[in-house]
C-alpha positions, 0 to 999 in steps of 0.5 A: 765780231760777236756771237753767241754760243749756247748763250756764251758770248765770243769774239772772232780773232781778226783775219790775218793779212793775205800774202799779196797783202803782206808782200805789197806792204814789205815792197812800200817798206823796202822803197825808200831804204834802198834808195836811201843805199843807193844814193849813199853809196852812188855818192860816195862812188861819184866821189871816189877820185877826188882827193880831200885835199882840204886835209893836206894838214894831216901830212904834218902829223905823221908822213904817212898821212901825206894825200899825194898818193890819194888814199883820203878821198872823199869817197872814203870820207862819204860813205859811211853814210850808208851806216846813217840810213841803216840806222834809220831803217833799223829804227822805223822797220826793224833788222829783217827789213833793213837786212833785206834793203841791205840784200836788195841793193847788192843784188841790183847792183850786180844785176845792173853791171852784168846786164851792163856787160852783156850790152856792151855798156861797159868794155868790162869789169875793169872799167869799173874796178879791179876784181880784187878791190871790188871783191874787198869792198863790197864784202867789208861794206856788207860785213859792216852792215852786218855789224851795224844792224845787229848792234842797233837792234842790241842796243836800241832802247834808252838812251836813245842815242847809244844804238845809232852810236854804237851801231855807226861806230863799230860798223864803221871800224869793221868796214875799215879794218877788213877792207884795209886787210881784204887788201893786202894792207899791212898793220905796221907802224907806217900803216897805224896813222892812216886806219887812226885817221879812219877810224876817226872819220868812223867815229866823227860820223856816228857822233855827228849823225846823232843830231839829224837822227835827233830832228828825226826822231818825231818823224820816222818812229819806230813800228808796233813792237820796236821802241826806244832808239 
């Protein structure tokens, strides 16, 4: 707005937004996000029990790598998804917004199971899984979220692709490594094939996503103030 001051013309600074108008804005943001997490890491649950048996081959490369005992299933192969939607996420809103998903989804979850218990929908907490590979992979999966959003944001820029890369890869690897030692894995010559193969999949999946995030890119930009990746 104009006015005029003893003759002096000024501009009125806009208002700033209101906080229920700020809080029903972050709420629309935070929506697909966390049902982006939500149907990666339900999928990769859905999947946990089914061995990926069509990497039998990978038994001739060492003996370790043999699948009988079902340590490659296609949960594990799956779930770095999750670092796909956190790049998205970083792209579009930023770290606050993606970190807040990442809270989000946690906290529902273990809301969901307690209330789970308390109405006797689950026996117990076994059910679903044993307290201490519970406890590792949720504190792997949350330190690797960690990770991924703040290399994307580091890296994000030009080239576009070197953020979601390095973010996905290096998230990836976090996870894989305290997981692997949350339970009581040992980092020996017998063990060293199985986290190669691992660190693999990291790598393969932060190197394929880079082609959806490519078709994406035109639809999902960046906010005011975030450019590049």
């Amino acid at each position: 707005m104009m006015m005029l001051d003893n003759g002096v013309e000024r501009r009125t600074p806009p208002k700033k937004a209101g906080v229920v108008s700020r809080g029903v804005t972050v709420t629309g943001q935070l929506v697909l996000p966390v049902l982006g997490l939500f149907g990666a890491l339900g999928l990769a649950w859905a999947c946990r029990s089914y061995v990926a048996t069509d990497f039998r081959f990978l038994a001739g490369l060492h003996p370790s790598l043999d699948l009988r005992d079902g340590w490659l299933t296609w949960g594990v192969l799956l779930l770095p998804c999750v670092f796909f939607v956190l790049n998205l996420t970083s792209r579009r809103y930023g770290p606050a917004i993606t970190f807040a998903a990442v809270l989000l989804v946690w906290g529902f979850l273990a809301g969901g199971i307690a209330l789970a218990l308390r109405q006797d929908a689950i026996s117990s907490f076994e059910a679903i899984a044993s307290p201490r590979s519970a406890a590792a992979l949720v504190g792997a999966m949350f330190l690797g979220q960690i990770v991924n959003i703040y290399l994307f944001d580091w890296f994000r820029g030009i080239p576009w692709w070197k953020a979601p890369l390095v973010a996905a890869f290096c998230g990836g690897l976090v996870f894989t490594a305290v997981f692997h030692t949350a339970m009581g894995g040992d980092w020996n010559a017998g063990t060293l094939p199985r986290l190669g193969v691992l660190g693999a999949v990291q790598f393969i999946w932060a190197l394929s996503q880079l082609a959806p995030t490519q078709l994406l890119r035109r639809a999902i930009r960046p906010e005011s103030g975030y450019g590049g990746a």
